[in-house]
N, C-alpha and C positions, 0 to 999 in steps of 0.2 A: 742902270747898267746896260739895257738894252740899246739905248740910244743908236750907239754904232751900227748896230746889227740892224736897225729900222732904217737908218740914213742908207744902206747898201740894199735890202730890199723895197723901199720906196722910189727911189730911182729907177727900177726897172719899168721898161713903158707895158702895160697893162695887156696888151695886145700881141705880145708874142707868146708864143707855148712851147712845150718841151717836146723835140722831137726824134732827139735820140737819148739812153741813159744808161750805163753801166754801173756797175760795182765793180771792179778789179781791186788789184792789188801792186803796186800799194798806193793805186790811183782811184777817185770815181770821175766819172765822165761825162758831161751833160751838152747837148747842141739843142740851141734851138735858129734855126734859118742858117745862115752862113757860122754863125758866131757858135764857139766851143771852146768851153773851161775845165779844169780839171783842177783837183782837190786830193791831198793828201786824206789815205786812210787811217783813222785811227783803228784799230782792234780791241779799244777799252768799251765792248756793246755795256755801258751799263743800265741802260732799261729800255723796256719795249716803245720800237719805234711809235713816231708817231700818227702817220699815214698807214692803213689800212688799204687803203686802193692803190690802181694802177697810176702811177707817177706819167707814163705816156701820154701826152698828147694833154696835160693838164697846163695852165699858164706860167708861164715860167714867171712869174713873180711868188706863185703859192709855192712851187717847189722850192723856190729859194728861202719860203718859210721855213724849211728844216733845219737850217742854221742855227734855230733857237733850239735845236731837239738834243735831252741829256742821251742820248741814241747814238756817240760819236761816228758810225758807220753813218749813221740816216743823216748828220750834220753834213757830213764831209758830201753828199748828194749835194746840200743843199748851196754849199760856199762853190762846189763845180757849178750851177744853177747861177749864182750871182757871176759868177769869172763868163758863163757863157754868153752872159750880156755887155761887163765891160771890158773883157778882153777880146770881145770881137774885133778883127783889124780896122773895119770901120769905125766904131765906137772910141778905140783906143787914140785912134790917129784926130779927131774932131774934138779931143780929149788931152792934148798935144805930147801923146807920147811919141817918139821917132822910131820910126825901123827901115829896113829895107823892102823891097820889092822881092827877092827870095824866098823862095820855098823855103828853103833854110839857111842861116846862116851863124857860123860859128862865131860869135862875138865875144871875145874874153872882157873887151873892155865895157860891157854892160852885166859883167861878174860884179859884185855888190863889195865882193874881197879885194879883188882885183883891183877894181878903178879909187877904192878908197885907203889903199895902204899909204901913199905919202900924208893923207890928211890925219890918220889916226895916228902917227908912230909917235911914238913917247907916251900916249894918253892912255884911260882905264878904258877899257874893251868889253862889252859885255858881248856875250851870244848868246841867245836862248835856240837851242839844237844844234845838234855838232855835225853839222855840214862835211862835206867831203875835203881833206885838204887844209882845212882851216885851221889846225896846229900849224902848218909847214908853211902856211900865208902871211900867219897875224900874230903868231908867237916868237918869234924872235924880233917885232920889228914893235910893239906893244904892252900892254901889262892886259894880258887876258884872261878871262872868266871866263868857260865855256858850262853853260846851266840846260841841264837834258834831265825829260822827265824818266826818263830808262839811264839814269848816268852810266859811263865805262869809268877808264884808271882815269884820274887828273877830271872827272868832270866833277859840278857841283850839280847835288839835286834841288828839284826846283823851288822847296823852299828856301833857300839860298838867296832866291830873288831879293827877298823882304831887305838884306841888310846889302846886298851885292849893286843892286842898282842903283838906289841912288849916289853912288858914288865915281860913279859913270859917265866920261865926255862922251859917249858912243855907245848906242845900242842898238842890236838887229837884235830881230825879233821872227822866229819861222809862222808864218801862216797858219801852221796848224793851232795856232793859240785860238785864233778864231772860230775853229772847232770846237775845242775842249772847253773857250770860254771865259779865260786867263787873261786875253788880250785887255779889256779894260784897267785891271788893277795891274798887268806890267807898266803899262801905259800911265797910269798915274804914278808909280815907283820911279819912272825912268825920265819925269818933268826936270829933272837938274841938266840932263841929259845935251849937250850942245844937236845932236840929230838922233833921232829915233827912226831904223828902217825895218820895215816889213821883207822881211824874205821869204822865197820859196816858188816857185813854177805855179802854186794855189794862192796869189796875193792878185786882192783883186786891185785893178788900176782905176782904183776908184778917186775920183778928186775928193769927192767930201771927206775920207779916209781924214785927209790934212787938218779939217776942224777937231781933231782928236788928240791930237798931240804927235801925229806920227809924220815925219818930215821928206819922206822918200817911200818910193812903191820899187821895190825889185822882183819883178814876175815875167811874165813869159806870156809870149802870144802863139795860140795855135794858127799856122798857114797849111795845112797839109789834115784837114779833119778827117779823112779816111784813114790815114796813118796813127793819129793818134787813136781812133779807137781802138784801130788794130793792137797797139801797142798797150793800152791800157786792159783790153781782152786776153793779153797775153798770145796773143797768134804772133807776135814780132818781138822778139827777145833785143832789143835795143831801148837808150836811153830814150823818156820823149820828151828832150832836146830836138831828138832828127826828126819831129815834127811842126818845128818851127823854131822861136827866136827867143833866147832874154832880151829885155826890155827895160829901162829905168824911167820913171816918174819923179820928179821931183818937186816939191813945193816952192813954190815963188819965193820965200824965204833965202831962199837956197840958191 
């Protein structure tokens, strides 16, 4: 079950270290050199972390060991620790994700809703977290399942998955599973699946990602690292969107 989680921290080169790192809300934040990733927080602490020391200035391959941690605050350190490696602009681009030269730039059509409503409509829809807007995107043009592990009115809870997915031409999937740990058995639930994508601003643009079953990466590139801390510290009460770009990945399949 680990597999995934060692393909994304063995890829990081040995020689870089952590050199900035927050906890906010409802982001963590990690840079190391140019490159800066950020990670959804979960608030489910269910046991004591697993780092006792100072996470500064340690190698950012070991922080990104928190990933495995059942700690979901201490995980979500560790998946910003991995994004800080392959969402770097460099990394991502030599990686052949596309973007712009822009500090920022408002891109709808690298929205994951967005650029994929003609290819979904008529088909079974799954979502695991109920993203913004996504009633008003995907529900009238599809047969949708939105699966949240906090459900609201019309959601399903995430045991739902077990009978929900496989029945599934389309699955997105939010990043934070990769936290909690869920991602592997979505991922096998969701093999009938015509494309499996990873969502969320915390999805690493990892290639190996694709040996898993997962057919698309929708994540986000920090261009503006000063800003996003800010914004993740909470000093800047704005999205952090306005500190860079979405981005889509896609597998050669595709």
């Amino acid at each position: 079950m680990w597999e995934i989680y060692d393909a994304l921290i063995n890829g990081i080169p040995e020689e870089l270290k952590t050199d900035e790192l927050i906890c906010g809300y409802p982001h963590s934040y990690v840079r190391s050199g140019e490159g800066a990733g950020i990670a959804s927080m979960r608030l489910m602490d269910t046991r004591m972390p697993m780092f006792t020391k100072d996470l500064l200035g340690l190698p950012l391959r070991e922080v990104a060991t928190c990933i495995k941690s059942w700690n979901f605050i201490e995980a979500s350190v560790g998946l910003a620790a991995i994004n800080a490696y392959y969402n770097n602009p460099q990394v991502a681009r030599k990686n052949g994700v596309e973007f712009s030269e822009a500090k920022r730039v408002e891109d709808r059509m690298n929205d994951p809703f967005i650029m994929s409503q003609n290819e979904v409509r008529g088909k079974k829809v799954a979502v695991i977290g109920h993203f913004p807007y996504l009633n008003r995107l995907m529900e009238p043009i599809c047969d949708l399942a939105i699966i949240e592990a906090d459900p609201g009115e019309g959601d399903y809870p995430m045991s739902a998955s077990e009978y929900i997915l496989p029945e599934c031409d389309y699955v997105y999937i939010t990043s934070s599973c990769l936290v909690d740990k869920t991602l592997p058995r979505l991922l096998e639930l969701s093999g009938n699946a015509k494309r499996v994508t990873l969502v969320s601003p915390g999805t690493p643009l990892a290639p190996q990602l694709f040996d898993f079953g997962l057919g698309a990466l929708s994540g986000f590139i920090i261009k503006d690292n000063l800003r996003a801390f800010r914004i993740v510290a909470g000093a800047e009460r704005v999205k952090i969107y306005s500190a860079g770009q979405k981005v889509t990945l896609k597998s050669n399949r595709y």
